[in-house]
N, CA, C, O and CB atoms as a CASP TS submission, in Angstrom:
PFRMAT TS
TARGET T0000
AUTHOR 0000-0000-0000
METHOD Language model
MODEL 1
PARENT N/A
ATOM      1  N   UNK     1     186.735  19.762 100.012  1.00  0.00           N
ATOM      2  CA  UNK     1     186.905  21.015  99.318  1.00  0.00           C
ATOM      3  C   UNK     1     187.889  21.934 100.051  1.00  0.00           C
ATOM      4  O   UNK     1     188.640  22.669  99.410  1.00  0.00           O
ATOM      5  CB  UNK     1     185.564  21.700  99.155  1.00  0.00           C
ATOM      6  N   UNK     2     187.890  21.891 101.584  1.00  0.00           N
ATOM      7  CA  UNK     2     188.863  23.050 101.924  1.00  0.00           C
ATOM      8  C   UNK     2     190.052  22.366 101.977  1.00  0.00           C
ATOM      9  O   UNK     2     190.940  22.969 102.579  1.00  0.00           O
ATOM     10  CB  UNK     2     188.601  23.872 103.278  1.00  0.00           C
ATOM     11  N   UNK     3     190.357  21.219 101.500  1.00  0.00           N
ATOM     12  CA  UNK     3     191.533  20.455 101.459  1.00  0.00           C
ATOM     13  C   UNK     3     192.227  21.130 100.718  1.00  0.00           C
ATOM     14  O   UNK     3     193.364  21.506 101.001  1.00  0.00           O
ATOM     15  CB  UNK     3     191.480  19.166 101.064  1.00  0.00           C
ATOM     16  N   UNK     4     191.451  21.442  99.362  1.00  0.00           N
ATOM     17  CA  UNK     4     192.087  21.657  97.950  1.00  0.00           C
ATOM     18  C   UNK     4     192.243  23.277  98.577  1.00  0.00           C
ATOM     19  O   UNK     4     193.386  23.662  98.824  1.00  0.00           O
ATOM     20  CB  UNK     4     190.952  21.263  96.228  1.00  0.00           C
ATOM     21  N   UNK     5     191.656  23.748  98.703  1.00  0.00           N
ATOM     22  CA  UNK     5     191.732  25.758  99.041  1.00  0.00           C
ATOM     23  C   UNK     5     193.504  25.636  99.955  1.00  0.00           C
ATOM     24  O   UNK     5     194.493  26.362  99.850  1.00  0.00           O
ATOM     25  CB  UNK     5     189.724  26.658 100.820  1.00  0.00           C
ATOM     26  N   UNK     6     193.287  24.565 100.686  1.00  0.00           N
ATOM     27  CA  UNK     6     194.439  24.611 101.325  1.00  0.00           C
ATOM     28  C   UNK     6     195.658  24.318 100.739  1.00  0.00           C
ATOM     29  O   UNK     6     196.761  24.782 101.026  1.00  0.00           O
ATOM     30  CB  UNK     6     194.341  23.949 102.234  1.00  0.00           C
ATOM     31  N   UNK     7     195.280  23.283  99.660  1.00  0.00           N
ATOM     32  CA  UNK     7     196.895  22.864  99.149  1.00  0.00           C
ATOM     33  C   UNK     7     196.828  24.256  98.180  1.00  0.00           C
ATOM     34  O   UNK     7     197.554  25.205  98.475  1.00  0.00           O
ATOM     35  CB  UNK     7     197.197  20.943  98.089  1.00  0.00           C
ATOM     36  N   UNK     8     195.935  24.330  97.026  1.00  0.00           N
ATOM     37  CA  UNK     8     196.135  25.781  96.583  1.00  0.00           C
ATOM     38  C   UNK     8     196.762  26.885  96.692  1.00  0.00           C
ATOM     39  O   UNK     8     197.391  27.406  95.771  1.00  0.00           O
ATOM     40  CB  UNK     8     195.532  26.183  96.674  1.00  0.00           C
ATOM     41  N   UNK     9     196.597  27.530  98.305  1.00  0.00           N
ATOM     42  CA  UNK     9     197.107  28.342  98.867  1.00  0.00           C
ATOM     43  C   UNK     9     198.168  28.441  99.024  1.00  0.00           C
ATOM     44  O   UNK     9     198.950  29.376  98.851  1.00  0.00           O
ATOM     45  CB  UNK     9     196.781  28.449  99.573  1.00  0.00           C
ATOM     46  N   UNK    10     198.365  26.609  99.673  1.00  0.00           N
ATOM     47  CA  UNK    10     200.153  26.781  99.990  1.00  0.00           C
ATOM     48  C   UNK    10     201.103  26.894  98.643  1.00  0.00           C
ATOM     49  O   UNK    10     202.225  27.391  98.738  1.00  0.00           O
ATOM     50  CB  UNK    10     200.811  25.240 100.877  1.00  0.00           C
ATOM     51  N   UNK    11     200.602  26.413  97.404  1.00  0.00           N
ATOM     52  CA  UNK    11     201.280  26.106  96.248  1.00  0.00           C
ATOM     53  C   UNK    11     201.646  27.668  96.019  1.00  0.00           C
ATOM     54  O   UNK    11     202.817  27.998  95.830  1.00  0.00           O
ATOM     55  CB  UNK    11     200.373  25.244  95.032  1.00  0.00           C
ATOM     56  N   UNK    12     200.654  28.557  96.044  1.00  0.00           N
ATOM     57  CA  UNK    12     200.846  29.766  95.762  1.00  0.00           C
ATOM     58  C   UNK    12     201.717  30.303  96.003  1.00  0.00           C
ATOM     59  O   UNK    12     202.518  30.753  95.183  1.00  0.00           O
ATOM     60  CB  UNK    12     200.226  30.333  96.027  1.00  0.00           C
ATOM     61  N   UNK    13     201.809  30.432  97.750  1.00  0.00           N
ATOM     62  CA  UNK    13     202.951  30.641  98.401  1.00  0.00           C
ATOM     63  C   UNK    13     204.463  30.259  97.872  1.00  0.00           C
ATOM     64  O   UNK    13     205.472  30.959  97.777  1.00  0.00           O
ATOM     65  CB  UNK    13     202.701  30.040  99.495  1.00  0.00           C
ATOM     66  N   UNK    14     204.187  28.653  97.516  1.00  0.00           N
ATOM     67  CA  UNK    14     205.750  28.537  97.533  1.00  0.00           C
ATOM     68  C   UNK    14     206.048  29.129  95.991  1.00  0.00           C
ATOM     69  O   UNK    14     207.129  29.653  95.723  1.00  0.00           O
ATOM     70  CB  UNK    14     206.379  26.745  97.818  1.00  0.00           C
ATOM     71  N   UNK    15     205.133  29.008  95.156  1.00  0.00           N
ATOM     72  CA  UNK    15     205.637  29.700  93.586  1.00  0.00           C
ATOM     73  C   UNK    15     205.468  31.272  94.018  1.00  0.00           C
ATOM     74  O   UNK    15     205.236  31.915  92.994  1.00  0.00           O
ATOM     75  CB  UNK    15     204.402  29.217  91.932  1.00  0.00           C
ATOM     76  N   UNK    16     205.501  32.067  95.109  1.00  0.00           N
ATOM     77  CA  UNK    16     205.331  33.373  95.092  1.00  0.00           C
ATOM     78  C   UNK    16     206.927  33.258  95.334  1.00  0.00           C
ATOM     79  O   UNK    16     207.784  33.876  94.702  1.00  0.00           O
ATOM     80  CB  UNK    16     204.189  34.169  96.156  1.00  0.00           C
ATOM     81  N   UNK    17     207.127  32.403  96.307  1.00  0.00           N
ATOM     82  CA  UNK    17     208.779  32.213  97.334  1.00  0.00           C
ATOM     83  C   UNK    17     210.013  31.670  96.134  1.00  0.00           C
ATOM     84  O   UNK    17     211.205  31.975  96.153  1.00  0.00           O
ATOM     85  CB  UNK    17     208.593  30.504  98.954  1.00  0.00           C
ATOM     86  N   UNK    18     209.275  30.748  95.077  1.00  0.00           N
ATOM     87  CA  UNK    18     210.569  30.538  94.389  1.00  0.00           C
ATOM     88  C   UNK    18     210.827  31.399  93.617  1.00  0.00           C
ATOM     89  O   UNK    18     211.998  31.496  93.249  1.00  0.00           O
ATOM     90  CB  UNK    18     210.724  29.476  93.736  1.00  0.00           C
ATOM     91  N   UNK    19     209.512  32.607  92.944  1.00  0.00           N
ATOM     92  CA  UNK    19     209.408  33.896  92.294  1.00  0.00           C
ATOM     93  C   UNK    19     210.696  35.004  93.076  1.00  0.00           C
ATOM     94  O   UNK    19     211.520  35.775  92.583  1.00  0.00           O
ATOM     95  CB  UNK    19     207.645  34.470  92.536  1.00  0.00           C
ATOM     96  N   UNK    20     210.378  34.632  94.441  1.00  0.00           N
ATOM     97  CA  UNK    20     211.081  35.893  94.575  1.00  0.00           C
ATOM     98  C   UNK    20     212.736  36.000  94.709  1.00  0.00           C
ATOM     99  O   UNK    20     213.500  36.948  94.529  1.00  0.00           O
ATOM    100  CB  UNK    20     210.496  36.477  95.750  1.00  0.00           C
ATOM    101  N   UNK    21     213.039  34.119  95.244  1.00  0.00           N
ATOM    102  CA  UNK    21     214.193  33.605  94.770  1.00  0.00           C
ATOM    103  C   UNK    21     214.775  33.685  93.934  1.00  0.00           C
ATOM    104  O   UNK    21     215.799  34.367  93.993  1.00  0.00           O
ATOM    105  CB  UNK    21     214.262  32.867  94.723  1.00  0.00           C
ATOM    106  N   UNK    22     214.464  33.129  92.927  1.00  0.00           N
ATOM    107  CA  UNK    22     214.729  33.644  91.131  1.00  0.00           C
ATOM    108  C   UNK    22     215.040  34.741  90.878  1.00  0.00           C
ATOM    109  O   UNK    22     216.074  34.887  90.226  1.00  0.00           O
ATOM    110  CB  UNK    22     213.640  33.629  90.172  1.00  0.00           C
ATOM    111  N   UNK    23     214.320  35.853  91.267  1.00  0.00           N
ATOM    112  CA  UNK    23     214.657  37.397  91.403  1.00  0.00           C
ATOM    113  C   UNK    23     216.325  38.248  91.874  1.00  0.00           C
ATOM    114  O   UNK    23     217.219  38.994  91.474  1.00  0.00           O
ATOM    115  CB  UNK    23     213.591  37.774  92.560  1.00  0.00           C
ATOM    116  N   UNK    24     215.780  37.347  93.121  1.00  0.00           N
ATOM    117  CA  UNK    24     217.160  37.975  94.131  1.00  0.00           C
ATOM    118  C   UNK    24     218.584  37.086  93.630  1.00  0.00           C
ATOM    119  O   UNK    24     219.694  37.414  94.049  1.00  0.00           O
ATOM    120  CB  UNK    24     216.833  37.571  96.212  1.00  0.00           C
ATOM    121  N   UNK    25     218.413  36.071  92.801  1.00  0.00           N
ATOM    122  CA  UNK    25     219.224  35.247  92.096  1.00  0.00           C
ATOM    123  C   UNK    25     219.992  36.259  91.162  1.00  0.00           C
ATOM    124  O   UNK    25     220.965  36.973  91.408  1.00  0.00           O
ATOM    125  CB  UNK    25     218.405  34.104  91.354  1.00  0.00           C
ATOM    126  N   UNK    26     219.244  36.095  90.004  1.00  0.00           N
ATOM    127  CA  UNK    26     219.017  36.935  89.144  1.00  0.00           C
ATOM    128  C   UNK    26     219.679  38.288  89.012  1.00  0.00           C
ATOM    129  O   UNK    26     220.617  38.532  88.253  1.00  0.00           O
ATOM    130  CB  UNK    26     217.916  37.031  89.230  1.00  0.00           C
ATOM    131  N   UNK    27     219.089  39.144  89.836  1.00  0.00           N
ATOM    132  CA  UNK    27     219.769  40.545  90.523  1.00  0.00           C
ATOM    133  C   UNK    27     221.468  40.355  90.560  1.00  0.00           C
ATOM    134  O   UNK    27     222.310  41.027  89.964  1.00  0.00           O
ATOM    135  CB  UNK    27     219.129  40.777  92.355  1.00  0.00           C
ATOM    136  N   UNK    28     221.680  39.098  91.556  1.00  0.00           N
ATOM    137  CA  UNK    28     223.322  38.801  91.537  1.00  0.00           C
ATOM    138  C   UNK    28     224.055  38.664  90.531  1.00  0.00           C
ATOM    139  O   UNK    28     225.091  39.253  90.224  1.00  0.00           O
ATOM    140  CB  UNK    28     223.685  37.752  92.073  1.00  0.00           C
ATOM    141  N   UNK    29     223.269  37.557  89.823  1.00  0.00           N
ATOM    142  CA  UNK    29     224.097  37.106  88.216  1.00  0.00           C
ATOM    143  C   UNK    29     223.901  37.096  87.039  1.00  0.00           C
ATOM    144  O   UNK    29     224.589  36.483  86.223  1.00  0.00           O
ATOM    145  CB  UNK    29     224.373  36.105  87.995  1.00  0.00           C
ATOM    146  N   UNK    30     222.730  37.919  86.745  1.00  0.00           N
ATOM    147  CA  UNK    30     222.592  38.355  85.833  1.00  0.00           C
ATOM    148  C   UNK    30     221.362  39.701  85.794  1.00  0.00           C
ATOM    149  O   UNK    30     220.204  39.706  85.377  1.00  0.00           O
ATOM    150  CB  UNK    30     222.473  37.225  85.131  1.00  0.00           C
ATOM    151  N   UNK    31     222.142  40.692  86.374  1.00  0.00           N
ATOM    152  CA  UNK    31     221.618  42.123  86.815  1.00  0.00           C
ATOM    153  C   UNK    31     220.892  42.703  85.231  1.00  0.00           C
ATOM    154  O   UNK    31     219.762  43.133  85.003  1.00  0.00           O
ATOM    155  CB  UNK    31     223.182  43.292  87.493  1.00  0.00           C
ATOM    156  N   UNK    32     221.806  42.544  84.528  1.00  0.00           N
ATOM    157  CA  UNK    32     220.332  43.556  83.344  1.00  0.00           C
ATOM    158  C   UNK    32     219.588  42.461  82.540  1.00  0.00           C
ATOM    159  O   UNK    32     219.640  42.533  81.312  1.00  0.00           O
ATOM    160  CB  UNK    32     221.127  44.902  81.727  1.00  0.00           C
ATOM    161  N   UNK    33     218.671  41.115  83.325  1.00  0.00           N
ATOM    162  CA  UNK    33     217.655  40.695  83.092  1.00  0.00           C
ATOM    163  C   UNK    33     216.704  40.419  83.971  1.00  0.00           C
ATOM    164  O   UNK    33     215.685  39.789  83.689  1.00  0.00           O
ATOM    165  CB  UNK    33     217.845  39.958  82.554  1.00  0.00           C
ATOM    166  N   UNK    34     217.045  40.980  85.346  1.00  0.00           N
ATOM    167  CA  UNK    34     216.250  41.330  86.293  1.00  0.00           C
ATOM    168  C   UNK    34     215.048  41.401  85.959  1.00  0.00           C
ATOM    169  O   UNK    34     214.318  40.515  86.404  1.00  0.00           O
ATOM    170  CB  UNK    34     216.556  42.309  86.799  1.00  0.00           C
ATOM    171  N   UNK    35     214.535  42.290  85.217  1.00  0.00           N
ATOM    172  CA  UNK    35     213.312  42.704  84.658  1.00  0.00           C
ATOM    173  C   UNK    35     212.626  41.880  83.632  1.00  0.00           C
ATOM    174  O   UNK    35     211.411  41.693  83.560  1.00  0.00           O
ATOM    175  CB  UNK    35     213.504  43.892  84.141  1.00  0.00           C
ATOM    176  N   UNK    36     213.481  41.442  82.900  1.00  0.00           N
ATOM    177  CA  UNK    36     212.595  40.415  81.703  1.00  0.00           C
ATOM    178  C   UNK    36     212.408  39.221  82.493  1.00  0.00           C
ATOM    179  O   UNK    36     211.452  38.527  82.147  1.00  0.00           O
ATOM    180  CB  UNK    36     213.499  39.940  80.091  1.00  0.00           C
ATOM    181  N   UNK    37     213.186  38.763  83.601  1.00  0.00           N
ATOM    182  CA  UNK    37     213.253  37.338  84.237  1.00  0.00           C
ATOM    183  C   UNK    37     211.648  37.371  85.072  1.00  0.00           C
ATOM    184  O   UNK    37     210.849  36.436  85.019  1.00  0.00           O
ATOM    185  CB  UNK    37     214.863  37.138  85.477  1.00  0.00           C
ATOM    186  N   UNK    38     211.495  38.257  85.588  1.00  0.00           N
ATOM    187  CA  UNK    38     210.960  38.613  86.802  1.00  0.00           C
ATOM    188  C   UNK    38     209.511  38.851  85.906  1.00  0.00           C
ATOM    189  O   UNK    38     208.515  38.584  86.579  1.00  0.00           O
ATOM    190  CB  UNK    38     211.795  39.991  87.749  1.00  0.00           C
ATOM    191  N   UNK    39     209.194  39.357  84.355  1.00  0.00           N
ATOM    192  CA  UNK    39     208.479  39.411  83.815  1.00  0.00           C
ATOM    193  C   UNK    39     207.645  38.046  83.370  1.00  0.00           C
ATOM    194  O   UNK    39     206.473  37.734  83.578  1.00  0.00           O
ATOM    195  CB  UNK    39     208.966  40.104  83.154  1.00  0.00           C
ATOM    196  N   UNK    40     208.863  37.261  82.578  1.00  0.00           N
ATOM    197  CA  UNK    40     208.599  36.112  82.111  1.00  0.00           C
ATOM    198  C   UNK    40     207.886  34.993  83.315  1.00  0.00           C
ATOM    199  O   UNK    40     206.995  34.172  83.097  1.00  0.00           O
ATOM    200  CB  UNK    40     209.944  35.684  81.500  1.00  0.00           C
ATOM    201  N   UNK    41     208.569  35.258  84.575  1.00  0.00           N
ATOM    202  CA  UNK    41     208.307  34.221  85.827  1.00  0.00           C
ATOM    203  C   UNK    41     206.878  34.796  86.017  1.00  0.00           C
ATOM    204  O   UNK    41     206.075  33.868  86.114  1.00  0.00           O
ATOM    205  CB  UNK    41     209.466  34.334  87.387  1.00  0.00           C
ATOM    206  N   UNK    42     206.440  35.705  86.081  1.00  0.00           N
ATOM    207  CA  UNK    42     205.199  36.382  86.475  1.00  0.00           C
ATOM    208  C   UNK    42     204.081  35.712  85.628  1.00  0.00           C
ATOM    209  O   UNK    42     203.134  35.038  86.036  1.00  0.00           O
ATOM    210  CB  UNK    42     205.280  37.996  86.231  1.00  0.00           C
ATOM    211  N   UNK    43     204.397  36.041  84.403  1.00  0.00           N
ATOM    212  CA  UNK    43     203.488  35.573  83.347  1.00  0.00           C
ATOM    213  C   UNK    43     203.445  33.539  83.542  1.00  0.00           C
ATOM    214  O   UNK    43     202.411  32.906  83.757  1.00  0.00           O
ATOM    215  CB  UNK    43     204.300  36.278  81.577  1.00  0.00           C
ATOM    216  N   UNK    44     204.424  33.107  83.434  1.00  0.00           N
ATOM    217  CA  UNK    44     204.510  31.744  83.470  1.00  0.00           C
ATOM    218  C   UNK    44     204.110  31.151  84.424  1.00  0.00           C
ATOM    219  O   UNK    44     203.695  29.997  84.315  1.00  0.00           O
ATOM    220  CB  UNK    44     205.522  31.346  83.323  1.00  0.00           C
ATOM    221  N   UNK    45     204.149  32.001  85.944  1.00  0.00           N
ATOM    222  CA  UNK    45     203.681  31.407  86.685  1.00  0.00           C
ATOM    223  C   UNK    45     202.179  31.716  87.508  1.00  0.00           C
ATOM    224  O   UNK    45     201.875  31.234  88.600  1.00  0.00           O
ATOM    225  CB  UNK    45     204.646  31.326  87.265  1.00  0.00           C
ATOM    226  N   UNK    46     201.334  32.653  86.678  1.00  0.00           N
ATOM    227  CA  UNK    46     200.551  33.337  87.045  1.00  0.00           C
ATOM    228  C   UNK    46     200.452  33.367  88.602  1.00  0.00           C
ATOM    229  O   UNK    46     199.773  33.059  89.581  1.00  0.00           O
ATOM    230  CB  UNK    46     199.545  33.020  86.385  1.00  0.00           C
ATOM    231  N   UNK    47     201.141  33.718  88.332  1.00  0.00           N
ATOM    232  CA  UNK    47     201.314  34.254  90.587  1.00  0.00           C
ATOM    233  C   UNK    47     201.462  35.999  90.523  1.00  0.00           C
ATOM    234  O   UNK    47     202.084  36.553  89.617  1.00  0.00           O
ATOM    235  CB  UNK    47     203.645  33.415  91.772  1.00  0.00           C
ATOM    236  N   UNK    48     200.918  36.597  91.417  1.00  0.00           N
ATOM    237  CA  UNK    48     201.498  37.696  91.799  1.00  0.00           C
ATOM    238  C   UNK    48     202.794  37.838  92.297  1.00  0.00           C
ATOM    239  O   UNK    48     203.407  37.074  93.043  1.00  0.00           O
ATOM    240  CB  UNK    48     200.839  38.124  92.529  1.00  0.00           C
ATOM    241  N   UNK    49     203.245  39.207  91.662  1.00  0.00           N
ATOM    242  CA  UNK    49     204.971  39.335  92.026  1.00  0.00           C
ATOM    243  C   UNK    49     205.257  40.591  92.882  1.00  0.00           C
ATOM    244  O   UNK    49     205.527  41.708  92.442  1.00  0.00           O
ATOM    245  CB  UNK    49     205.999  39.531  90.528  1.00  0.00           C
ATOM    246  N   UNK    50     205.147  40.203  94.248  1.00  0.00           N
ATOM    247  CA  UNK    50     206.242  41.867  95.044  1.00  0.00           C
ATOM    248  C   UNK    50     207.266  41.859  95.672  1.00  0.00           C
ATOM    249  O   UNK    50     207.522  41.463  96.809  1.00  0.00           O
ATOM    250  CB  UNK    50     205.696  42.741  96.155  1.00  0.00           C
ATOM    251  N   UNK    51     208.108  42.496  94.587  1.00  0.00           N
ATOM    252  CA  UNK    51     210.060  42.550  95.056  1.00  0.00           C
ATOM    253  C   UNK    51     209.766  42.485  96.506  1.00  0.00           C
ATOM    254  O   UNK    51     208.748  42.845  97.098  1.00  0.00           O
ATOM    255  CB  UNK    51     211.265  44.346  94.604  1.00  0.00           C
ATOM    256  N   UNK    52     211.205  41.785  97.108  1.00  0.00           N
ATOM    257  CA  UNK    52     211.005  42.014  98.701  1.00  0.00           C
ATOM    258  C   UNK    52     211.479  43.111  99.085  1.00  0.00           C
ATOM    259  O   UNK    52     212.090  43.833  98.297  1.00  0.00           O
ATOM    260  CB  UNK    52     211.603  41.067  99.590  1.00  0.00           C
ATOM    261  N   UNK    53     211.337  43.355 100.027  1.00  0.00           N
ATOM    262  CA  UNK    53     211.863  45.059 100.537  1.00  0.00           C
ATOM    263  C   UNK    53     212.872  44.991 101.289  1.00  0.00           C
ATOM    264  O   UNK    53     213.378  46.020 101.737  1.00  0.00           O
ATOM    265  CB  UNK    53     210.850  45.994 101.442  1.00  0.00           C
TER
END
């Protein structure tokens, strides 16, 4: 069982990391969908989303 908590966790992580990739992508090349991208990824990927600072 804490096998699975563990792979879980990490999965999270990396769909939080390709979330925020996508973002900072995004921002570069295609600046006024920033917001719908960053919406749609949120929802699709049910992960929590916080811009990096």
């Amino acid at each position: 069982m804490r096998q699975h908590r563990c792979r879980d966790a990490a999965a999270e992580r990396d769909l939080i990391a390709f979330h925020r990739l996508a973002a900072a992508w995004a921002a570069r090349h295609v600046p006024d969908h920033v917001a719908a991208l960053t919406t749609a990824l949120t929802r699709a990927l049910d992960v929590p989303y916080t811009p990096s600072a």
